[in-house]
C-alpha positions as CSV (number, residue, x, y, z in Angstrom):
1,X,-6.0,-12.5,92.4
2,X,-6.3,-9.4,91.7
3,X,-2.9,-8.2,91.2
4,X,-2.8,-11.1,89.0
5,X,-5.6,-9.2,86.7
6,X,-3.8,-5.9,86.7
7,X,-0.7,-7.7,85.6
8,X,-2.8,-9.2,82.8
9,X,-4.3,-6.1,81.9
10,X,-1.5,-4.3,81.4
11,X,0.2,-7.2,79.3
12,X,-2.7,-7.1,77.0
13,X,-2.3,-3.4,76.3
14,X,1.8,-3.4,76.3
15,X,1.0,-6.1,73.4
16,X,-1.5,-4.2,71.3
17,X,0.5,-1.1,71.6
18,X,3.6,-2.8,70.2
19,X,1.5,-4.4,67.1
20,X,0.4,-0.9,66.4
21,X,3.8,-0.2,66.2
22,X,4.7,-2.8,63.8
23,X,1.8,-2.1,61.6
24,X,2.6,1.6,61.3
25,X,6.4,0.6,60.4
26,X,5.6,-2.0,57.7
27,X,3.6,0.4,55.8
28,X,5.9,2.9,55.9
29,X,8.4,0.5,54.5
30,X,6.1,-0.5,52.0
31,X,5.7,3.2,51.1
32,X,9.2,4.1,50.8
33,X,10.0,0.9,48.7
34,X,6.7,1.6,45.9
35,X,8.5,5.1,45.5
36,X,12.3,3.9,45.5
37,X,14.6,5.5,42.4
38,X,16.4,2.1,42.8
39,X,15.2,-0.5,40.2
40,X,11.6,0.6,40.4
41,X,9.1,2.0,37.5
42,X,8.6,5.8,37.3
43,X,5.4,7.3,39.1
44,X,2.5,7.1,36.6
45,X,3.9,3.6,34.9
46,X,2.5,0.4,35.0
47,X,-0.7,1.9,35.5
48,X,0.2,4.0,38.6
49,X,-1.1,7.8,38.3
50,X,1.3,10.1,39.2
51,X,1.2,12.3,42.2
52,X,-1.0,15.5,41.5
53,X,0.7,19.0,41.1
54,X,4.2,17.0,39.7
55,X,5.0,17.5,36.0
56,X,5.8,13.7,34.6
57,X,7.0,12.5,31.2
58,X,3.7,10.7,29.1
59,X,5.2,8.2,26.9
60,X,3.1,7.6,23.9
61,X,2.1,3.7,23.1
62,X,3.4,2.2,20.0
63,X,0.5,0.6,18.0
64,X,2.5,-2.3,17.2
65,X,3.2,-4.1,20.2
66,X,6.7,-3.8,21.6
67,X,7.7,-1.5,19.1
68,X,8.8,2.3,19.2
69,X,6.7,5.7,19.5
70,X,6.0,6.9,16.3
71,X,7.4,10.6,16.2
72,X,4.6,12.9,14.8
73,X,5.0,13.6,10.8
74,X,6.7,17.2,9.6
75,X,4.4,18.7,7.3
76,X,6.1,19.2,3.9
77,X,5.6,22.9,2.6
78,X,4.0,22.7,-1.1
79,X,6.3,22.9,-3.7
80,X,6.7,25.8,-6.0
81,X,7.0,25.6,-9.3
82,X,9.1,28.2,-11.1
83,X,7.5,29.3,-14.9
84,X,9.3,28.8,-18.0
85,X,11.2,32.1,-19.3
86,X,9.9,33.9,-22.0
87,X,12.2,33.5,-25.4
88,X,12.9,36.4,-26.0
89,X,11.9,37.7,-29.7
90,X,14.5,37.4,-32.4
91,X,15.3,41.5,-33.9
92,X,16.7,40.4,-37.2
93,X,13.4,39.3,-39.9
94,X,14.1,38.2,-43.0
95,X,11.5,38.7,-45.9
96,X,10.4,36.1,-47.5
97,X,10.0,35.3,-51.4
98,X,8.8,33.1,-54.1
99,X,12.0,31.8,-56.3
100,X,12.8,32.4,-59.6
101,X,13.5,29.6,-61.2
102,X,16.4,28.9,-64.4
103,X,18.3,26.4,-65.7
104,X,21.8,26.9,-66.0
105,X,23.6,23.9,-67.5
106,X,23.2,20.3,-68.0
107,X,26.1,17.2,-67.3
108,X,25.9,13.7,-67.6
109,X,26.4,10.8,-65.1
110,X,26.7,6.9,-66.2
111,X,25.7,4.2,-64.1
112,X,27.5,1.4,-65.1
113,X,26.1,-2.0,-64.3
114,X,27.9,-4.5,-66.8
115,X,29.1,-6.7,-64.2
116,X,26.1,-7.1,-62.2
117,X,23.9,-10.3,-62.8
118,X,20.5,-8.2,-60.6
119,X,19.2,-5.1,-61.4
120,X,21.5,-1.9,-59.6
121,X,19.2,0.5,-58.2
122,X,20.5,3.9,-56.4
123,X,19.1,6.8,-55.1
124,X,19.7,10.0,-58.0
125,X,21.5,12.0,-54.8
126,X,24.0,9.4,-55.6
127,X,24.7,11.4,-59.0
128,X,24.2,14.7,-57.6
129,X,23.9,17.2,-54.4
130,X,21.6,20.2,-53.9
131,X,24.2,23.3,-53.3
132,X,22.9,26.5,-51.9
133,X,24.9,29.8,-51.6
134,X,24.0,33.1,-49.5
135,X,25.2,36.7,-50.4
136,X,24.3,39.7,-48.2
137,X,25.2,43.1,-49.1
138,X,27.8,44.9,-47.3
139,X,25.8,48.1,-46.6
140,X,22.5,48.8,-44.7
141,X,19.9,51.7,-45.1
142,X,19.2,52.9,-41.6
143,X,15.4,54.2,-41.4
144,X,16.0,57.4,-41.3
145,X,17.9,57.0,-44.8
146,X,21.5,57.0,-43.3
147,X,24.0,54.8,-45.1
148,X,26.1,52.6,-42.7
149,X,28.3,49.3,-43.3
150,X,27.5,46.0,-42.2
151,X,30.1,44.4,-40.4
152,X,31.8,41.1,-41.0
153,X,30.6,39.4,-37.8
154,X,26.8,41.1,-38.9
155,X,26.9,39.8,-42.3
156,X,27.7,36.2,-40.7
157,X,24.7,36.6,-38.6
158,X,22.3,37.3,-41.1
159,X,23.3,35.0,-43.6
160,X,22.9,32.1,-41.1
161,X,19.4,33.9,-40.3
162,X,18.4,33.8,-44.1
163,X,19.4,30.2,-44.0
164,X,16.9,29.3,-41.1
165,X,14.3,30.8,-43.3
166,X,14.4,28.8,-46.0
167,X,15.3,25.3,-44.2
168,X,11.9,24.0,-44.9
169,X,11.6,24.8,-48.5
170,X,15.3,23.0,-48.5
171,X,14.2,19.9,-47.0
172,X,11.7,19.4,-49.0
173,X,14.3,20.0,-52.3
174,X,16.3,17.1,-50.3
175,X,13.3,14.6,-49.8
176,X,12.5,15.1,-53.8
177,X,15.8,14.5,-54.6
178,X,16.5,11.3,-52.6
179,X,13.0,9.9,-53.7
180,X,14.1,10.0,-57.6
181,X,15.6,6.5,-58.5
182,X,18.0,5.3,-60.9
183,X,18.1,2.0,-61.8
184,X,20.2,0.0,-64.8
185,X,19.3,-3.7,-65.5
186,X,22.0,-6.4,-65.7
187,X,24.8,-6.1,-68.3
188,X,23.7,-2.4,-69.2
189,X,25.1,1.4,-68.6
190,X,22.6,3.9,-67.8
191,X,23.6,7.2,-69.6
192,X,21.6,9.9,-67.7
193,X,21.6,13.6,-67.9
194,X,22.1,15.7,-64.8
195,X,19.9,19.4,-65.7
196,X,21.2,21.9,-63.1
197,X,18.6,24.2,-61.7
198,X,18.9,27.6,-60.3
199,X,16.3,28.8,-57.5
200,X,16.8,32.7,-57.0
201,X,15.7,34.3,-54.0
202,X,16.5,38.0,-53.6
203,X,15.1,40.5,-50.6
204,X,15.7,42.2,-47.7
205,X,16.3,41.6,-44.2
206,X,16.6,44.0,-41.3
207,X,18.4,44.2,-38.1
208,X,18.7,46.8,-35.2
209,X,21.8,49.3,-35.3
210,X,22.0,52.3,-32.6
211,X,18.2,52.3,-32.0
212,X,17.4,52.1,-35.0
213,X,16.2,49.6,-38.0
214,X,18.7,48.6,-40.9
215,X,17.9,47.5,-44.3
216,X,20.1,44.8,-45.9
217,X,19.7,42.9,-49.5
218,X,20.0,39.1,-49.4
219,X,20.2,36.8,-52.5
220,X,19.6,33.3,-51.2
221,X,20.3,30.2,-54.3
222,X,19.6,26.9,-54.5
223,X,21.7,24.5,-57.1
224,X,18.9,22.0,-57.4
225,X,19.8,18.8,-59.6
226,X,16.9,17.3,-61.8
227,X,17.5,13.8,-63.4
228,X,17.0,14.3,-66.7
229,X,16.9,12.2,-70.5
230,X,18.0,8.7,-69.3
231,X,19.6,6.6,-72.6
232,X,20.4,2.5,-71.3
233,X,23.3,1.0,-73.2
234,X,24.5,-2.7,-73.3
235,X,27.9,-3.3,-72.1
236,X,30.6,-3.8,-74.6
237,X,33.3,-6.3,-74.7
């Protein structure tokens, strides 16, 4: 009998020693397959911390679900705005008159509506055109009273100068023109006198030459057509 305890002592022991074993092996296994590279999640995902003192990747969450990380936005530097350039002034000035005024000769222009059944109305520019006509003298008084020539290419710039100076007053010489009307009722011929004006301007304009100013003349005309005595006659057979 009392071998027979020993025996069963000794069993008992032999069998908890060997479940300790087995115990100790499954959770190593367990261990070593939580950590596997093979077809396992990275330490720290799926709400695993990673291990302390180990420098892991933190993927940032999308805030749309199962879409991308949003990359952080690249400031955009301010943009600069680059100022106008200053025009630079124009040397050349052109003085400025009031015109004399004369007329020079008178012409007449018919306006023939013997075959119209309505009234023919046109516009007096039909009859007649405002002509203008620059001169600028070929020599220049420098400022310190020298006498020098003014070039061909010179004397084309300044006369296209004078021209800009007087564009307004010429425009408006236009406009009063196209607004006259001439008008001959049915079966009639409108006799109507063309007076030819002359509008004189004559100055000066200067210019820059070898650091200096230079003095030019300038005669600037205007051929200004005024309508006139208007004299209706019926149509002959």
């Amino acid at each position: 009998m009392m071998n027979n305890a020993v025996g069963v002592s000794d069993l008992i022991k032999a069998i908890r020693g060997h479940a300790l074993i087995v115990l100790l092996t499954a959770g190593l296994i367990c261990n070593a397959c939580r950590y596997s590279p093979v077809g396992s999640s990275p330490p720290g995902a799926n709400g695993v911390p990673p291990l302390g003192g180990t420098n892991h990747p933190v993927t940032t969450a999308s805030p749309v679900p199962g879409g991308a990380a949003t990359a952080p936005a690249t400031a955009t530097p301010p943009t600069v705005e680059t100022p106008a350039p200053t025009p630079t002034p124009n040397p050349i000035r052109v003085v400025k008159v009031l015109p004399n005024t004369q007329v020079t000769s008178n012409e007449e222009y018919h306006l023939n509506n013997c075959g119209g059944t309505t009234p023919l109305r046109q516009p007096f520019s039909d009859a007649a055109k405002i002509r203008t006509e620059v001169a600028v003298s070929d020599q220049a008084t420098l400022s310190d009273g020298t006498i020098i020539p003014v070039s061909e290419p010179m004397r084309s710039e300044l006369t296209h100068e004078v021209e800009l100076a007087y564009q307004d007053a010429l425009g408006v010489a236009r406009a009063t023109l196209d607004a006259s009307e001439m008008l001959a009722p049915p079966f009639t011929v409108w006799y109507i006198t063309v007076i030819w004006e002359d509008r004189l301007l004559a100055a000066s304009i200067s210019f820059p030459s070898d650091g200096l100013t230079a003095m030019a003349a300038y005669t600037y005309t205007q051929h200004v057509p005024i309508m006139g005595y208007v004299k209706p006659m019926p149509c002959t057979a």
